[in-house]
C-alpha positions as CSV (number, residue, x, y, z in Angstrom):
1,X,0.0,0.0,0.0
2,X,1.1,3.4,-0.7
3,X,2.9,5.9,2.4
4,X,1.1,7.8,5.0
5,X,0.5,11.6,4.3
6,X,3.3,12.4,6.9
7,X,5.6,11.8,3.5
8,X,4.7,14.8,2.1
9,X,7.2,17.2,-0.8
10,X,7.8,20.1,-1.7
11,X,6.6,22.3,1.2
12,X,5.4,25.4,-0.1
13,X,4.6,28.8,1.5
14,X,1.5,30.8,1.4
15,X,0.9,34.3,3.1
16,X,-2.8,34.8,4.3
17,X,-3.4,38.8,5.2
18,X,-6.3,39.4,7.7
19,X,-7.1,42.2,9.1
20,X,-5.5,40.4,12.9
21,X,-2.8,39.3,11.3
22,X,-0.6,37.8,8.5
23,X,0.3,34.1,8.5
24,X,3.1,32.3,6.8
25,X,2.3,29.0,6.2
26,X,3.4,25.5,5.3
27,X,1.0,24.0,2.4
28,X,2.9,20.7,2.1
29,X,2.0,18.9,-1.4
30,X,2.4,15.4,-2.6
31,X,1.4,14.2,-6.0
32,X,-1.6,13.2,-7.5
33,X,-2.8,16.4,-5.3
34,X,-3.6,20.2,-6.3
35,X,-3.8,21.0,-2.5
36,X,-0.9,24.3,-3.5
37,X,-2.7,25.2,-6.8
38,X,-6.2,25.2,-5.4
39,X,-5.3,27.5,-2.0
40,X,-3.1,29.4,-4.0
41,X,-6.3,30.1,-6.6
42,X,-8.0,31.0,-4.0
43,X,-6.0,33.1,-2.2
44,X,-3.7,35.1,-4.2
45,X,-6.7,36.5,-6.3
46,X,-7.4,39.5,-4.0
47,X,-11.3,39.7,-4.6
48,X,-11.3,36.1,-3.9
49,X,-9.7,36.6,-1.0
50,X,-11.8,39.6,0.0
51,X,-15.1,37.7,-0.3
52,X,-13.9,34.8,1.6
53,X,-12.5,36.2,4.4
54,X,-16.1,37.6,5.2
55,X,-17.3,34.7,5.2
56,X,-17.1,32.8,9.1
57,X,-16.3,29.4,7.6
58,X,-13.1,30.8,6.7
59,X,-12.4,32.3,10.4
60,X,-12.7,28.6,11.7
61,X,-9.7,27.5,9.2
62,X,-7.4,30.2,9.8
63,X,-6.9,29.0,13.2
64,X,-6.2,25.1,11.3
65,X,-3.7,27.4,9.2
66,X,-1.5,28.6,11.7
67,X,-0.8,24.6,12.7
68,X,0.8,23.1,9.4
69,X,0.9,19.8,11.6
70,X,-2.9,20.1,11.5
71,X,-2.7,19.1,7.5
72,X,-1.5,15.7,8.0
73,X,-3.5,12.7,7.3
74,X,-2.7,9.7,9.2
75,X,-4.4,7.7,6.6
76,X,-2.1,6.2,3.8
77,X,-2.6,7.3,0.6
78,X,-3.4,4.1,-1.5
79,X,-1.3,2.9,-5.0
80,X,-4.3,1.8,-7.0
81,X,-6.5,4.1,-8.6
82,X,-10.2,3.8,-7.9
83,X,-11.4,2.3,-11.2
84,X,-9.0,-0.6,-10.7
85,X,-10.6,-1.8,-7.1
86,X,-14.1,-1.6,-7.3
87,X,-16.2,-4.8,-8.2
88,X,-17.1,-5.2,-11.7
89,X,-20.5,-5.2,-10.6
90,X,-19.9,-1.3,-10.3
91,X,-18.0,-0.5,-13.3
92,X,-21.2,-1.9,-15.6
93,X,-23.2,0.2,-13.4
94,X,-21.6,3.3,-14.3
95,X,-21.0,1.7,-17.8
96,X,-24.6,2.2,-18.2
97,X,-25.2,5.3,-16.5
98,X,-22.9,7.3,-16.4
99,X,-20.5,9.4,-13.9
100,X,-22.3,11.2,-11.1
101,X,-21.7,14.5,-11.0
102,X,-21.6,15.8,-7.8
103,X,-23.5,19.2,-6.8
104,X,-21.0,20.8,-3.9
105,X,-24.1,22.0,-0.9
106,X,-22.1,23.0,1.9
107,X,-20.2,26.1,1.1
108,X,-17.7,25.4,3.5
109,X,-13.5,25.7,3.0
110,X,-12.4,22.0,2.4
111,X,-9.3,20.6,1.0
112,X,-9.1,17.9,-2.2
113,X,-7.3,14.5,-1.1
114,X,-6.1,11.9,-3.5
115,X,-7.5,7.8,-3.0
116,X,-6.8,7.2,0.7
117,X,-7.3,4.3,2.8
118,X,-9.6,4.5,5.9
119,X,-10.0,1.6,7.5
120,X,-12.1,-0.7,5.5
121,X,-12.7,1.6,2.9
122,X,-11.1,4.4,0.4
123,X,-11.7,7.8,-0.1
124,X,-11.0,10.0,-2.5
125,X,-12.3,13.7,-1.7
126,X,-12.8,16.8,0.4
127,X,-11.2,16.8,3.6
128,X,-12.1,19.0,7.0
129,X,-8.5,19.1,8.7
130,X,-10.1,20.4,11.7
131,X,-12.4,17.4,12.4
132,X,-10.5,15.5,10.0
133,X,-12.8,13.5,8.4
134,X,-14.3,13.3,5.1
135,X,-16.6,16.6,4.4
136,X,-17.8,18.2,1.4
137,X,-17.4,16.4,-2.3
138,X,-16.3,13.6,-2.4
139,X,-16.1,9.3,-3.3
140,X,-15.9,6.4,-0.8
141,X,-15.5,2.8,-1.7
142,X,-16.4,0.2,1.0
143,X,-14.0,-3.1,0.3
144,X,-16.0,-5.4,2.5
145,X,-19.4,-4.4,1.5
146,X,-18.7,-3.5,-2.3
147,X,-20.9,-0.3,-2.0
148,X,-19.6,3.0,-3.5
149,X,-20.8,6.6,-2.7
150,X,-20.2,9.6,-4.8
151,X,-21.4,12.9,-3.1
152,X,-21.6,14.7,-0.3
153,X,-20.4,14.1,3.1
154,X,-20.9,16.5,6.5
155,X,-18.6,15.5,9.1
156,X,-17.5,12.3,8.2
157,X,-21.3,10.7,7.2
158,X,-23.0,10.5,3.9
159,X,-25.4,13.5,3.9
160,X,-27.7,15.7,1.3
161,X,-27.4,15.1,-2.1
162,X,-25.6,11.6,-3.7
163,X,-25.4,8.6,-5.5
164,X,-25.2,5.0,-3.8
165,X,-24.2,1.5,-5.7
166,X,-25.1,-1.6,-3.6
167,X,-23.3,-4.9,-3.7
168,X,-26.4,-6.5,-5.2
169,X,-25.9,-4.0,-8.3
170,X,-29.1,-1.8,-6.8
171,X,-28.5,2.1,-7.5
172,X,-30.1,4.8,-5.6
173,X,-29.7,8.4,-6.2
174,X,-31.2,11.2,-4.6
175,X,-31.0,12.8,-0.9
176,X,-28.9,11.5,2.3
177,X,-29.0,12.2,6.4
178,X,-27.2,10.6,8.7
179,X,-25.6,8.1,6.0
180,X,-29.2,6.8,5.4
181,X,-31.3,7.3,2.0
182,X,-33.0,9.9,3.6
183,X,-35.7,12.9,1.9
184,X,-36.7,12.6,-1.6
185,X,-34.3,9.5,-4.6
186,X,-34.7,7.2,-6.5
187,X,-33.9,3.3,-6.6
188,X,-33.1,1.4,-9.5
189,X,-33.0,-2.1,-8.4
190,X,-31.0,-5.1,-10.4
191,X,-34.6,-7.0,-10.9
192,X,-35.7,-4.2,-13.0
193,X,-38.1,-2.6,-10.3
194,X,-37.6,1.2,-9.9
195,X,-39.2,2.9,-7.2
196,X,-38.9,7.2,-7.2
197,X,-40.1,9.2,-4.2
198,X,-39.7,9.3,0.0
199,X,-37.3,7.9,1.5
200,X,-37.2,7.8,5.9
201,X,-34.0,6.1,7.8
202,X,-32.8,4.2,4.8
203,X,-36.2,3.0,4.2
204,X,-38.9,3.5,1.1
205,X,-41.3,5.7,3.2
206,X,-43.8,8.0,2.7
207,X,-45.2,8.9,-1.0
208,X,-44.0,7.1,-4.4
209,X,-44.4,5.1,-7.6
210,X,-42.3,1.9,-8.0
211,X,-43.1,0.4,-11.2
212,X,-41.6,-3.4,-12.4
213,X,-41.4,-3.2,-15.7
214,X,-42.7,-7.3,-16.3
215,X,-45.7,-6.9,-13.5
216,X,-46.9,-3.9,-12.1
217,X,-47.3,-0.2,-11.0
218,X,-47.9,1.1,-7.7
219,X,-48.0,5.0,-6.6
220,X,-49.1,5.7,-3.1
221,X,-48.2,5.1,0.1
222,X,-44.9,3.9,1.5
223,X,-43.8,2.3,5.4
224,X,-40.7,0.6,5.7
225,X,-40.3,-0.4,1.8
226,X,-43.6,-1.7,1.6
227,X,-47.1,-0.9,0.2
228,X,-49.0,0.6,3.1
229,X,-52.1,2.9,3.5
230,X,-53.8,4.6,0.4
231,X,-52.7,3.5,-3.4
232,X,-53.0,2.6,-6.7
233,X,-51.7,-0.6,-8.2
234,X,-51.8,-1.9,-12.2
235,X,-51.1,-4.9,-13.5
236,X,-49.3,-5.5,-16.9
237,X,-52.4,-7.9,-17.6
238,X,-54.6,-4.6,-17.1
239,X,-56.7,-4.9,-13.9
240,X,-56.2,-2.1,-11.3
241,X,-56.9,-1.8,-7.7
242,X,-57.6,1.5,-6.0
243,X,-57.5,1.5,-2.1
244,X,-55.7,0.6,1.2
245,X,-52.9,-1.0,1.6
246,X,-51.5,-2.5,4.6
247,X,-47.9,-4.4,5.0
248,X,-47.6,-5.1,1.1
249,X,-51.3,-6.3,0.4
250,X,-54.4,-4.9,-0.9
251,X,-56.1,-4.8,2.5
252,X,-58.8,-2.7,3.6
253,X,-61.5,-0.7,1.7
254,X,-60.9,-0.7,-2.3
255,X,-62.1,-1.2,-5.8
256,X,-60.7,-3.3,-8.3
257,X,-61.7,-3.6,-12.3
258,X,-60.9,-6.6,-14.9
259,X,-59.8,-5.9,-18.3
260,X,-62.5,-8.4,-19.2
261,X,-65.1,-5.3,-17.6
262,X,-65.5,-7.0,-14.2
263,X,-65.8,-4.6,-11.1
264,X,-65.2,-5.2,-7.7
265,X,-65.9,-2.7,-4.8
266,X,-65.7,-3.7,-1.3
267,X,-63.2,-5.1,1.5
268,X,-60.2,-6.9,1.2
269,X,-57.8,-8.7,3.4
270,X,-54.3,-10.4,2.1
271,X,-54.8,-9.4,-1.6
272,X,-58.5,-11.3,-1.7
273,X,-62.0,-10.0,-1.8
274,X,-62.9,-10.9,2.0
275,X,-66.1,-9.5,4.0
276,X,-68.5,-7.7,2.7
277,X,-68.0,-6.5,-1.0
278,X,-69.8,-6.3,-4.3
279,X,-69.1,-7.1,-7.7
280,X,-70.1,-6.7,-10.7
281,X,-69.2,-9.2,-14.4
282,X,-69.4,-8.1,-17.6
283,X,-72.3,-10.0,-18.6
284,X,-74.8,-8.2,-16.4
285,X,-74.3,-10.0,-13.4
286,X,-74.5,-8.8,-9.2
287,X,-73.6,-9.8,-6.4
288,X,-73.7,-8.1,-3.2
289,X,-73.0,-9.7,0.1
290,X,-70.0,-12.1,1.9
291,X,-66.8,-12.9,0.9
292,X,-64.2,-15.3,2.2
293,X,-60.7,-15.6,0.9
294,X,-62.0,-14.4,-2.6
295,X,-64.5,-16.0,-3.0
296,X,-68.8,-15.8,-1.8
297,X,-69.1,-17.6,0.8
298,X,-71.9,-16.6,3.7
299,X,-74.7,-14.4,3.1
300,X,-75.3,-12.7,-0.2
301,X,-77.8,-11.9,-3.3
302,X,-77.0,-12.6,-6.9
303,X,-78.7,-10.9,-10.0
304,X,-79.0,-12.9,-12.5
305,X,-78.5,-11.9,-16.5
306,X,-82.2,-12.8,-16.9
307,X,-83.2,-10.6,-14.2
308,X,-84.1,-13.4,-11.5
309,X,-82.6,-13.1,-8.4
310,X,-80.8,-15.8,-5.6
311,X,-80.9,-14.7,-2.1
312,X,-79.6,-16.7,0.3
313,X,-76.2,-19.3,1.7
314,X,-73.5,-19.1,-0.3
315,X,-70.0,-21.5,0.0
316,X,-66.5,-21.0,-1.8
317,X,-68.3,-19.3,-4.2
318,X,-71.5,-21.6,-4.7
319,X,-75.1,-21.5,-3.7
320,X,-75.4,-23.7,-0.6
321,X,-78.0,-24.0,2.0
322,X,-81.3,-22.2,2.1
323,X,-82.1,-19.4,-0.1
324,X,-84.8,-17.9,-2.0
325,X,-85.3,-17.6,-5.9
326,X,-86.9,-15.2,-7.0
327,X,-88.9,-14.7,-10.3
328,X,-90.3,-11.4,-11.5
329,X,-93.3,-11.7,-8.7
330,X,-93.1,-15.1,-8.0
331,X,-90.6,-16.0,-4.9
332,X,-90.0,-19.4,-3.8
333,X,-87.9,-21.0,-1.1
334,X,-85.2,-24.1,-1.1
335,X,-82.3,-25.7,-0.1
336,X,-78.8,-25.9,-2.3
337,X,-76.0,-27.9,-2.2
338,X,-72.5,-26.9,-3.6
339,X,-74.1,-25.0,-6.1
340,X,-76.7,-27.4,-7.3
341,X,-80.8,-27.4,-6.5
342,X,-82.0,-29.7,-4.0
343,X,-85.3,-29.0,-2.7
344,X,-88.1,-26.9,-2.1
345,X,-89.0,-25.3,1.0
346,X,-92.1,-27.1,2.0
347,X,-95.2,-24.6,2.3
């Protein structure tokens, strides 16, 4: 592996003018590093100068300034370039799309560092040599976990805006808090499923649409990556389901239509028709009443196409017990079993 930072060349001096004081100090560079070009920048343009030194952030660092200890990083910086460790899992990721550019959010007076080890991982970024951890723009590469982060980072976590690869090849971009998926992203997983809305504690949660492109779509509501309260959901075969939702099922109040023209409107538990519902076929056909695991099954009347009507027992989805026929004003009473006629009700 490559030398600690304490191995640094070719000191170089800076003057820093305040209105306190003036400061000569030791900016030590090292290669694959623009530490000295990017201070210098900075610093020897005098209306840069004059707009940053108003700024507080910049207060804070002077006093890191006066320590040229306080810029060395006990972290060695690593031999290998970035591209050549990370999985290949990654490198098609990116392959298909593309770089992330990051979008700088903090404002704050950070220093560039070249690939350096930390631990279990590497990182290649902004640097607060106060704190001295990772802060501002910047890449990390986690060599157990195979998970790369391009982004931001605010005192050594991953934090507002970034980009996150998983091991499994899932990609999420969007906001961060706390090193979570935290705010508002989206998550392209391997399968093909992408979900884009609210994310809470590393969690799908809140409002969003996750559509798999083979099966279905589903905007609405959100707790702990699955379906749960109020939503829509459409199949690729065409039916749709409006209603509640509760730990991943259609469960609840809702209304669900065919292609075929079949309409369902009633309650459901576990992703069947169960309690009391009623539904309505194409051909003309009602039924209002019971339902039990998706089927009729207990009390319920059925309109028939010809305009007669059942009323009565029904089980797994079949006439059965007593019930009552009725034909335009004639109305008589009998007994069924498993969906076929077996009596009449004597008078």
């Amino acid at each position: 592996m490559g030398g600690a930072c304490s191995c640094f060349q070719s000191p170089n001096i800076l003057s820093l003018k305040t209105e306190e004081a003036e400061y000569i100090v030791n900016v030590e560079a090292y290669s694959g590093c623009e530490i000295n070009n990017n201070i210098s920048s900075a610093f020897h343009q005098g209306s840069i100068l004059k707009r940053l030194l108003k700024q507080i952030i910049v207060k804070k660092y002077i006093k890191t300034l006066k320590n040229p200890s306080s810029f060395r990083v006990k972290y060695p910086i690593s031999t290998h370039r970035l591209e050549e460790i990370q999985s290949e899992l990654i490198k098609s990721n990116e392959a298909e799309y593309g770089d992330f550019r990051i979008t700088p959010v903090w404002g704050e007076l950070t220093i560039p560092l070249p690939l350096i080890e930390i631990d279990d991982f590497y990182y290649q970024g902004e640097w607060d040599f106060t704190t001295k951890q990772p802060h501002g723009a910047g890449t990390s590469y986690n060599r157990i976990s195979n998970e790369k982060f391009s982004g931001n980072f605010k005192k050594g976590k991953r934090n507002a805006l970034g980009r996150l690869i998983l091991a499994n090849g899932d990609l999420y971009e969007g906001e961060f808090y706390e090193n979570e998926m935290h705010g508002n992203g989206t998550l392209l997983h391997f399968q093909g499923k992408v979900y884009i809305g609210e994310f809470r504690k590393g969690f799908k949660e809140g409002y969003g649409k996750e559509q798999d492109r083979h099966e279905s779509c589903y905007e609405g509501d959100f707790v702990k990556n699955k379906r749960h309260g109020n939503g829509k959901l459409i199949w690729a075969d065409g039916r749709i389901y409006t209603g509640e939702f509760f730990n991943d099922k259609m469960h609840g109040l809702g209304e669900c239509w065919w292609p075929e023209g079949k309409r369902y409107y009633g309650q459901w538990a576990n992703d069947k028709q169960h309690g009391e519902g009623q539904c309505i076929w194409d051909d003309g056909r009602e039924f209002i009443g019971q339902y039990f695991k998706g089927q009729e099954d207990g009390s319920g009347k059925m309109l028939m196409v010809n305009g007669d009507i059942y009323d009565g027992m029904w089980k797994r989805g079949k006439q059965h017990g007593n019930g009552t026929i009725k034909t335009g004003e004639n109305e008589k009473k009998g007994l069924w079993e498993d969906g076929n006629f077996v009596s009449w009700a004597h008078e």
